[in-house]
LONU-955397 format. One record per residue (C-alpha): x, y, z; residue number from 1. Coordinates in pm, 1 decimal, padded with zeros to 6 digits. Example, Ala and Ser with C-alpha at 12.3 -4.5 7.8 and 13.67 -1.06 7.14 Angstrom:
2
X|Y|Z|num
01230.0|-00450.0|00780.0|1 .
01367.0|-00106.0|00714.0|2 .
***
This chain:
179
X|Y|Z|num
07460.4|-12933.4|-00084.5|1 .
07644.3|-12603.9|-00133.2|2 .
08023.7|-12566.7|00002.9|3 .
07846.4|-12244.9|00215.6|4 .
07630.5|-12494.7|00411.7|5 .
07949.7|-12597.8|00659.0|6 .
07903.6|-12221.8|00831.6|7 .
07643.4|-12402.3|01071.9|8 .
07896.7|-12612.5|01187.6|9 .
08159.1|-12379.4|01223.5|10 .
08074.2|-12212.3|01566.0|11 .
08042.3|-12230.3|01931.0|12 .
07831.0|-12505.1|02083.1|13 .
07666.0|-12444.6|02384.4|14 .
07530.0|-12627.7|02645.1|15 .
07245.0|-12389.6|02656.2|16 .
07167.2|-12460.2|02320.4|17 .
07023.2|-12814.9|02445.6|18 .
06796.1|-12671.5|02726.7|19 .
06446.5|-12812.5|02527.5|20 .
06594.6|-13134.3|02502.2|21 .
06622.1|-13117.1|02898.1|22 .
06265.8|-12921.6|02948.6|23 .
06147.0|-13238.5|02755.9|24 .
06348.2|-13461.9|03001.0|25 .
06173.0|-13292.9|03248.9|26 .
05827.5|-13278.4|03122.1|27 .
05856.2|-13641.9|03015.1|28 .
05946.9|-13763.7|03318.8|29 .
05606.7|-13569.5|03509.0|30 .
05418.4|-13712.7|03152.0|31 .
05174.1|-14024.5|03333.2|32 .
05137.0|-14341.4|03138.9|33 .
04890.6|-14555.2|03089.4|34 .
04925.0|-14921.1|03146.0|35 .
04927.1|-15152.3|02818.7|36 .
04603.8|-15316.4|02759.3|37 .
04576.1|-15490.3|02443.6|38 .
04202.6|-15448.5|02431.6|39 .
04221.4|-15087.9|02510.1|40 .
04444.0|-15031.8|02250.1|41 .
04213.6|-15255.0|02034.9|42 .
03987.4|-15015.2|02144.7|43 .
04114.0|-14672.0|02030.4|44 .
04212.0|-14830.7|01691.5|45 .
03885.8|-14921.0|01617.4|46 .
03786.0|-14594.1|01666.7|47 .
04013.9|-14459.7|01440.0|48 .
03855.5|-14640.8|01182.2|49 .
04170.9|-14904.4|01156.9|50 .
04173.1|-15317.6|01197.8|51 .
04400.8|-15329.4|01543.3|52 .
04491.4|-15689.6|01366.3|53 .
04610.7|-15530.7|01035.1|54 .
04868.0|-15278.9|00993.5|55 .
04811.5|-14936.5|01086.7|56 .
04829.6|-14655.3|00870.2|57 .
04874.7|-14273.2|00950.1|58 .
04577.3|-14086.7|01084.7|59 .
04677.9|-13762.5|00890.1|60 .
04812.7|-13898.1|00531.4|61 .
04655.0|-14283.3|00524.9|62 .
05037.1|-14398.3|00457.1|63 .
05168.4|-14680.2|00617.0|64 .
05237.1|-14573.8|00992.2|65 .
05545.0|-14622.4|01126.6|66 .
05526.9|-14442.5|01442.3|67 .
05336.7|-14276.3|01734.3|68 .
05210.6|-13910.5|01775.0|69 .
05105.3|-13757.2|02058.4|70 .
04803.2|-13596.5|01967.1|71 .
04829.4|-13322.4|02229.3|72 .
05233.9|-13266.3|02349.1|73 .
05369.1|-13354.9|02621.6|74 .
05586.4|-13001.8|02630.8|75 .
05427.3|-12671.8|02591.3|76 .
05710.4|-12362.8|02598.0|77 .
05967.5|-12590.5|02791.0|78 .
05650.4|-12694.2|03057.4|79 .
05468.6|-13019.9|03104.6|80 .
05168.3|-12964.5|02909.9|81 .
04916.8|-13169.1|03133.2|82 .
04934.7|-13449.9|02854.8|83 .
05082.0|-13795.0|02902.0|84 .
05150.6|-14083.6|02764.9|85 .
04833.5|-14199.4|02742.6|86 .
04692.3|-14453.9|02495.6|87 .
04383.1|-14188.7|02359.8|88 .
04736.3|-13960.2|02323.7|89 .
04899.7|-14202.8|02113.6|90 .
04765.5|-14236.4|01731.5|91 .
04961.0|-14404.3|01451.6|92 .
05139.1|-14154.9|01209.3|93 .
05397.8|-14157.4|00944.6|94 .
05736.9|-14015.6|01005.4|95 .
05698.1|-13743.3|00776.2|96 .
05352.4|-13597.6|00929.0|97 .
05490.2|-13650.6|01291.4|98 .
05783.9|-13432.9|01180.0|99 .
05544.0|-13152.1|00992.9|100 .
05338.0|-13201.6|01261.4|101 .
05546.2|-13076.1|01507.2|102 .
05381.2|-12868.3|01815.8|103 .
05081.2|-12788.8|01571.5|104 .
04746.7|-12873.8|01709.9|105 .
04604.9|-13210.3|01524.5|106 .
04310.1|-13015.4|01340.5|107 .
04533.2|-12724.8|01203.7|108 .
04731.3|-12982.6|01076.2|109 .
04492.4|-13165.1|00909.3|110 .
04352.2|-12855.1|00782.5|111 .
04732.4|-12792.8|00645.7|112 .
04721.2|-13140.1|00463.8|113 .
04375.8|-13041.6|00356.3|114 .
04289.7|-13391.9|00199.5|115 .
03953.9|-13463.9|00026.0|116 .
03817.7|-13670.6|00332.8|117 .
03910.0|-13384.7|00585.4|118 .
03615.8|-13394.4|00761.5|119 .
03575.2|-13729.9|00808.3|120 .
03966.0|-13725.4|00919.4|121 .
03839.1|-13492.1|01193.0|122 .
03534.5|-13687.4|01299.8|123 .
03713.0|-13995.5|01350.5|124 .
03997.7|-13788.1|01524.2|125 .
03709.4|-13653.3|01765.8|126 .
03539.0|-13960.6|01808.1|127 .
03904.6|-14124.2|01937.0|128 .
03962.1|-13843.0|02182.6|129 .
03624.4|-13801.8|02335.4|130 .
03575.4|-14157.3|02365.9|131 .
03752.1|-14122.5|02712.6|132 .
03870.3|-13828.7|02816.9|133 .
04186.9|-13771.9|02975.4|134 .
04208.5|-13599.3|03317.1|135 .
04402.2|-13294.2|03373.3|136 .
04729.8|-13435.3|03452.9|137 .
04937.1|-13137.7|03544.3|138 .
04622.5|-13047.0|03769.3|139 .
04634.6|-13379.0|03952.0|140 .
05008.5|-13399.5|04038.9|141 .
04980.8|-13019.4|04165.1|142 .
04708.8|-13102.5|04342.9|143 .
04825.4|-13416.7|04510.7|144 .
05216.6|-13365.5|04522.3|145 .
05236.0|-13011.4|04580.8|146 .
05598.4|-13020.2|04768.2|147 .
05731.1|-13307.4|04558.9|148 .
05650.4|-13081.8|04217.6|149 .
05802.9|-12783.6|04398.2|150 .
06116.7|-12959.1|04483.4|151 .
06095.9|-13129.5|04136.1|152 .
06057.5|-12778.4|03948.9|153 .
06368.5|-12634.4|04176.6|154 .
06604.4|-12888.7|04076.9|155 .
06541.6|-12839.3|03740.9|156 .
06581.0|-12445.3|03776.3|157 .
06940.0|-12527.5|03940.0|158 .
07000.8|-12783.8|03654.1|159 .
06920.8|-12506.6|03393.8|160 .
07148.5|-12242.8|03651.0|161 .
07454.3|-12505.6|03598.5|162 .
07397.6|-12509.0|03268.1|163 .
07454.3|-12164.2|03178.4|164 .
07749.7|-12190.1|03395.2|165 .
07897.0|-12496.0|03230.8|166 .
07851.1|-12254.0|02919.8|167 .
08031.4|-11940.3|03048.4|168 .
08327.2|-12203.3|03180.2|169 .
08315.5|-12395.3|02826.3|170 .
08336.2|-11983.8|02653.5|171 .
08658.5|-11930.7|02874.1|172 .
08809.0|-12298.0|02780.6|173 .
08777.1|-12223.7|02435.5|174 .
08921.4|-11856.7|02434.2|175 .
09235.1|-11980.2|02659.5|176 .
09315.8|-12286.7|02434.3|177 .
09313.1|-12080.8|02083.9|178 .
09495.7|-11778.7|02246.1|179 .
***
């Protein structure tokens, strides 16, 4: 670590600065769920090519999983993407490839890793989603709780309006206490 590196830490915070941690609040708390079913879990692992008995190991690298990926996220540009929390969501990844991951789609990412089983990677992937496909979530709620999602879309527009206020109060704080 260089002695230059502190400069990130040596400015104004902002409330603000947080707002996709709240869209994700947000989106996450629209995201539906599917109940736990230990054979429908059983289920998708199998067809992932993994013993549900056994540990699991990453469906991008083959390393030794240690958590879950969505496949498809549950935030797209600060909006509920229509995906939940749904077990054919949920695959078993490492910590490093659910970092690099990130919002890429789960092909272009195995395409980035590029390993020598790639296509059989992708077939298995394939197999896993299209086993049951998900319905359009975001299409559902609008469809059946119209006024609740409007309600639910307008508090979070007046939560985002307070913050930016919070952040022009916090701006004024700071100026008055250094002058």
């Amino acid at each position: 670590m260089k002695a230059s590196s502190i400069k990130k830490y040596l400015k104004p915070n902002t409330i603000q600065g947080r707002k996709s941690t709240f869209s994700n609040a947000f989106a996450s708390a629209l995201a539906p769920y599917d109940t736990y079913s230990e054979a429908a879990v059983a289920e998708a692992i199998c067809d992932l090519d993994q013993d549900p008995a056994k540990d699991l190991y990453c469906v991008y690298c083959e390393k030794e999983a240690a958590t879950w990926d969505h496949v498809f996220n549950r935030v797209v540009k600060g909006e509920f993407s229509g995906h939940g929390h749904r077990i054919r969501n949920l695959v078993p990844c490492c910590r490093t490839c659910n970092e690099r991951k990130g919002k890429r789609h789960w092909k272009e990412f195995l395409e980035l890793l590029n390993p020598e089983d790639k296509d059989q990677r992708i077939g298995r992937m394939e197999r896993f989603l299209h086993a049951h496909a998900a319905p359009d979530d975001y299409e559902i709620i609008q469809r059946k709780a119209p006024e609740e999602l409007s309600q639910f879309l307008q508090i979070r527009a007046e939560i985002f309006r307070l913050m930016g206020e919070a952040d022009q109060l916090a701006e004024k704080i700071r100026k008055k206490a250094t002058t």
